[in-house]
N, C-alpha and C positions, 0 to 999 in steps of 0.2 A: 377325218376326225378334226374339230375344233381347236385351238390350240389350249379354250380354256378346257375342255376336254380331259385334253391331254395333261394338262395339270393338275385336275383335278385325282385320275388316275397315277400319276405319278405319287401326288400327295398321299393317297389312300394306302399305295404300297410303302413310303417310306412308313405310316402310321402301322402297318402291320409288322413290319419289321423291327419297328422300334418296342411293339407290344410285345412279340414273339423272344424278342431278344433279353427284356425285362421279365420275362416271364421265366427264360433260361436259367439268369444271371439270379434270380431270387429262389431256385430249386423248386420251381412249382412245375417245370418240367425235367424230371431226371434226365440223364443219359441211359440212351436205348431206347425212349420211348420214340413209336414210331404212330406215322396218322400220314396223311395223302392231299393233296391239294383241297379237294373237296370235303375235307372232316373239315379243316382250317376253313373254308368257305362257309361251310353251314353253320358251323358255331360262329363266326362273326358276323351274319347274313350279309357276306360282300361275294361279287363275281372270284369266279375263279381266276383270270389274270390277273392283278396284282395279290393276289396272295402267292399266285406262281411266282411272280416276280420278286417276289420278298424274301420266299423260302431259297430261290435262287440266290439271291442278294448273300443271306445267312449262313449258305455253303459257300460263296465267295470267300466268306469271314473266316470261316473253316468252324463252325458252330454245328452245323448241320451238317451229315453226312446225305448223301441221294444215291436212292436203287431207281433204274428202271423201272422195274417191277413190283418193288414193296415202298415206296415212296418217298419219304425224308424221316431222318431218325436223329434226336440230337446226338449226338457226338460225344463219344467215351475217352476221355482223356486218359491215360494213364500216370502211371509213378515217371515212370521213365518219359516220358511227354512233358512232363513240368517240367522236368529237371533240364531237359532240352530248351524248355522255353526262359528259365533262370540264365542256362548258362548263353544263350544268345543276345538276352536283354544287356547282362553283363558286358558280351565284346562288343556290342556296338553301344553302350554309352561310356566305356574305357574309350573304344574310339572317336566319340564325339569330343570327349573333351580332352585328347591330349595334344591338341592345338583347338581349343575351342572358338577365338575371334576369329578362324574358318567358315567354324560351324552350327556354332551357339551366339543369338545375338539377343542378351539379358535385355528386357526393357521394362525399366524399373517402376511405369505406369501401370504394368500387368502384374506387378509383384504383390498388389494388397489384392487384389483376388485368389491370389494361389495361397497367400495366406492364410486367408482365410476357410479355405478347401482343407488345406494342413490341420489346421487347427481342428474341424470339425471330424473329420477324419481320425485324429487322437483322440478326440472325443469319446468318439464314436466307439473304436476297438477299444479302448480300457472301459467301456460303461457294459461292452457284451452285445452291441446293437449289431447285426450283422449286415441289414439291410439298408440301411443309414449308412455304414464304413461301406459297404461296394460303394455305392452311387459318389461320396466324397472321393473315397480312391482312386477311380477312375474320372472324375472330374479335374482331380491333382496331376497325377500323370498326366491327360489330354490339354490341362492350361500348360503344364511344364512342358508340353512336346512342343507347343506353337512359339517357345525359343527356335528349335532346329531350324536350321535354313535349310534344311534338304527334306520337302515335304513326302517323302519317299520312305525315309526313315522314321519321318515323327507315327505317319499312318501306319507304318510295320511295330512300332512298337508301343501305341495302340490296340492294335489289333491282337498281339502278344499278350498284353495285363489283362484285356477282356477273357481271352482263351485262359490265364491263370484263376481268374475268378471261376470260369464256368467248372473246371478240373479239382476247384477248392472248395465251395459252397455247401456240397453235399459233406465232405467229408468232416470240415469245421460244424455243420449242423448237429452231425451224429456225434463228434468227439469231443468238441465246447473249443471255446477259446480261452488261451491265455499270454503269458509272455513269451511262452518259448515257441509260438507260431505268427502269432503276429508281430510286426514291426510298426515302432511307434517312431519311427526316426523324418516322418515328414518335415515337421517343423524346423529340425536341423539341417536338413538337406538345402532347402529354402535359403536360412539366413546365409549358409556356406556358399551357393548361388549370389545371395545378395553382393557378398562380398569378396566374390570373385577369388574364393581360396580352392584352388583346384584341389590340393595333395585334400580339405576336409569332404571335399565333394567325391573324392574317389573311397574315402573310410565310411563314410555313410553309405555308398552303394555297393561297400563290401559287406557291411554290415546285412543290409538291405537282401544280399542274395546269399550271405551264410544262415540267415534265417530259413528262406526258400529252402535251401538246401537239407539245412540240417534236418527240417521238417521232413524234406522229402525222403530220408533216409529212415526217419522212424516211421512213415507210414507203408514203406517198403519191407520192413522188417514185423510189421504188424501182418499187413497182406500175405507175406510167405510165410508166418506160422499160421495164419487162417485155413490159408490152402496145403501144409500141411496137415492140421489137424485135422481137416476135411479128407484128405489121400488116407489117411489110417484108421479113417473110421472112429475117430476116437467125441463119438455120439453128434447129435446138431450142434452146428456152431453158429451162432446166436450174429446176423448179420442185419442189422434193424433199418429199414426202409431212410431213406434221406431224406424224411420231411413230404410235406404235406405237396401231392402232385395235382397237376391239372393236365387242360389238352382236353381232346376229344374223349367224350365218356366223361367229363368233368366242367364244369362251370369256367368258363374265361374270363376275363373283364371283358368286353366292351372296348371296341375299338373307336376312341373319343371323336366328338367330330369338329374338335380345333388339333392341330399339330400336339403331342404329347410330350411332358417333361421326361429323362431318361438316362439312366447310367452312361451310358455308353458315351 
């Protein structure tokens, strides 16, 4: 193989992954839905290895789950799943920053982009825009990770806000958003960075994960009356699709044929 070849291929699978993962991250593919190498091949008219190699990619991520036999299915988070991924995000940025000039090195030429991420991102969650606030929020976190000097951790938690989005998407779609799910404390967290006040920078990230939390507590207590009420019989209980799906059997976009802009 050629080496522009091989880049060429390279490029196509990172674009399928970048589609596929957009595609997750915007609830146009739920969890559970399942499809095979070759559904994703013919709806994007590309060969089957790199879309192999993407859907691989995307189980890497922990996005995608993989059968043998029944193919790639995305990935059903649960209550108890966030609430795991809260409370880990939690001890490892308690432990980034309580000696941080170890392991955070601020540089204060990167700090008017993440501002501007903040900014748009607050924007975004108090206007109701859902799709607009992932792409910012994740944009925020991943310039806020490229502080860490341990690119081990910035990637893990990363990979952590993406997994929180894919686990929240649906559920924010069906139940709306307001203040007592979202957290608007980007822009604070920022200037408390700017200014190197750690005790503010650990109140904002309490703040940050008693929201996760408390959330996760009321949609755990919604779930087990659901499935109560379900156990007793007590008639249909009314559980309304999470927004408008795609995937195989469904219209894709189009896998661009320049590199693609993308949450992640």
């Amino acid at each position: 193989m050629s080496p522009r070849a091989g880049v060429t291929r390279n490029t196509l699978r990172q674009q399928i992954a970048d589609a596929l993962r957009d595609e997750v991250l915007a609830g146009r593919l739920p969890p559970g839905r399942e499809f095979t190498v070759k559904q994703i091949a013919d709806q994007y008219g590309v060969s089957a290895t790199p879309v192999r190699e993407a859907l691989f990619d995307l189980s890497a991520q922990g996005l995608l789950a993989s059968d043998q036999h029944r193919g790639f299915q995305v990935r059903e988070f649960t209550v108890a799943d966030y609430r795991a991924m809260a409370e880990a995000r939690a001890l490892v940025v308690e432990g980034l920053f309580r000696n941080p000039a170890e392991r955070v090195a601020v540089r204060p030429e990167g700090l008017a982009s993440i501002r501007r991420r903040a900014a748009e991102a607050v924007r975004a969650a108090k206007g109701g825009d859902l799709d607009v606030l992932i792409g910012y929020d994740l944009r925020f976190w991943r310039e806020l990770g490229q502080f860490v000097l341990n690119p081990y951790i910035a990637d893990f938690l990363t990979r952590l806000r993406v997994q929180a989005w894919v686990f929240a998407v649906h559920r924010l779609r069906r139940d709306g958003m307001d203040e007592n799910v979202l957290w608007f404390g980007h822009e604070e967290l920022v200037e408390a960075i700017a200014r190197g006040d750690h005790e503010q920078v650990h109140a904002e990230m309490r703040s940050y994960y008693g929201h996760a939390l408390a959330w996760a507590d009321r949609l755990e207590a919604r779930e087990a009356k659901i499935g109560s009420a379900e156990g007793n019989g007590e008639g249909d209980v009314e559980v309304r699709a999470d927004g408008p799906s795609s995937g195989p059997g469904s219209a894709m976009p189009p896998v661009p044929p320049e590199s693609p802009g993308h949450c992640a």
